[in-house]
C-alpha positions as CSV (number, residue, x, y, z in Angstrom):
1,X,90.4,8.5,139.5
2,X,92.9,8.8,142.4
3,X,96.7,7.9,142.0
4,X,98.7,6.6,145.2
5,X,102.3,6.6,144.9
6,X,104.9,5.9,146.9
7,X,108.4,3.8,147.1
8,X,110.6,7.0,146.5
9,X,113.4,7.1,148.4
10,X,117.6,7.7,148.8
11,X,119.8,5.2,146.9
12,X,123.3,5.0,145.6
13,X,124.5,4.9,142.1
14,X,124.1,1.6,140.7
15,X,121.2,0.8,142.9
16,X,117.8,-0.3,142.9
17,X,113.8,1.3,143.8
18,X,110.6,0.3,143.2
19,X,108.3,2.5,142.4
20,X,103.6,1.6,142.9
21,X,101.0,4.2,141.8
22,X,97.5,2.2,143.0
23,X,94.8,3.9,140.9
24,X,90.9,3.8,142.8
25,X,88.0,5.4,141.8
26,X,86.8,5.1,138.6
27,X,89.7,2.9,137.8
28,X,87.6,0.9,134.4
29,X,87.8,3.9,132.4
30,X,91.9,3.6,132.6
31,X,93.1,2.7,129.5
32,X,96.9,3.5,130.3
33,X,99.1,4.8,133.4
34,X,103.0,5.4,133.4
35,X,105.7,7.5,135.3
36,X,107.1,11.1,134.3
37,X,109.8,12.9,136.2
38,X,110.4,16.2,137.2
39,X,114.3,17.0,138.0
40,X,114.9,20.4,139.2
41,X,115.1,23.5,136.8
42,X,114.2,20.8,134.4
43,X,110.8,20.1,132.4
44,X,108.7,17.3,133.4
45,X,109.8,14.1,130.9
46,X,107.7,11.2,130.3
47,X,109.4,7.9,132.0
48,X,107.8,4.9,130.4
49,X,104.3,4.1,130.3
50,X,102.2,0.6,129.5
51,X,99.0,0.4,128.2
52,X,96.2,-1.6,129.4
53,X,97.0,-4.3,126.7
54,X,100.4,-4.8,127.8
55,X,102.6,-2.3,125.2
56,X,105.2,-0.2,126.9
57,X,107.3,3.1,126.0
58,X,110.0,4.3,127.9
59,X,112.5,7.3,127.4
60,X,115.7,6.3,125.8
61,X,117.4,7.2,128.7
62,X,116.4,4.5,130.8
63,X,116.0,1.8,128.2
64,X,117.6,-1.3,129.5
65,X,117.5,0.1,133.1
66,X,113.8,0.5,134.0
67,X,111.3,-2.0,133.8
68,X,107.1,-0.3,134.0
69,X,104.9,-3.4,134.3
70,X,100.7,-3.4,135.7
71,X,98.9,-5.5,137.6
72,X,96.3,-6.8,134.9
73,X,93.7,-4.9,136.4
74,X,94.6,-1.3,135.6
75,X,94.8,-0.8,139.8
76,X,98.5,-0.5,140.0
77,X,101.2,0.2,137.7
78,X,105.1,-0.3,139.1
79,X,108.0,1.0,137.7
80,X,111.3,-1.0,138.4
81,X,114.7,1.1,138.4
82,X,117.6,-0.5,138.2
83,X,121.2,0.7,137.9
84,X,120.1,4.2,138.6
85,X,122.5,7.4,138.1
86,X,122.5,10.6,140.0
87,X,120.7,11.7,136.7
88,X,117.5,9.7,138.3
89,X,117.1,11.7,140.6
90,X,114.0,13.7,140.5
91,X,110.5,13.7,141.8
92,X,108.6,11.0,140.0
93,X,104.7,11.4,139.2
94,X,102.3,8.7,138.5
95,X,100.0,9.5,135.5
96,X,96.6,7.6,134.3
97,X,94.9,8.3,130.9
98,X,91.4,7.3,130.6
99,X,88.6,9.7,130.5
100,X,90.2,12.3,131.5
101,X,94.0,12.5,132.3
102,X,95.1,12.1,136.3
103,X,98.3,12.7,138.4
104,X,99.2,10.9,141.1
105,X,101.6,13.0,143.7
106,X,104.8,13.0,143.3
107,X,107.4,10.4,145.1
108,X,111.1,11.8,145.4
109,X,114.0,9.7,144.1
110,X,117.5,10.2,145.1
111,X,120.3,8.6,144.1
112,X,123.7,9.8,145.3
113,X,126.7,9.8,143.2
């Protein structure tokens, strides 16, 4: 399985991205995908992920704020962010679990104070 991601980008506080991660390869073996984060000097977190059934799990801290939805077909997994802080801001990884677990690379997301 391969992970594409991209929709990273510079954004003020309060604002809004849009995040895709378009999985190919063996993409039926896929039975979840979802976003971590990586801020600097900081360990990697777990974001919110949604399984191929439709249940999600997101972080506390951007309950309410983030939205992680899929298109049906375990291809592509999006991750709405809205209202982001300058505590956002990190480089965000798409991740797949299926037979294996894969990484997309990383998409940088800034958000200026």
């Amino acid at each position: 399985v391969q992970l594409q991601a991209s929709g990273g980008g510079l954004v003020q506080s309060g604002g809004s991205l849009s995040l895709s991660c378009v999985a190919s390869g063996s993409i039926l073996s896929i039975n979840a995908m979802g976003w971590y984060r990586q801020a600097p000097g900081k360990q990697r977190e777990m974001v919110a992920a949604i399984t191929s059934g439709g249940f999600t799990n997101y972080v506390s801290s951007v309950k309410g704020r983030f939205t992680i939805s899929n298109d049906g077909a375990k291809n592509t997994v999006y991750l709405q962010m809205n209202s982001l802080k300058p505590e956002d801001t990190a480089v965000y990884y798409c991740k797949a679990w299926g037979a294996a677990t894969y990484w997309g690379q990383g998409t940088l997301v800034t958000v200026s104070s």
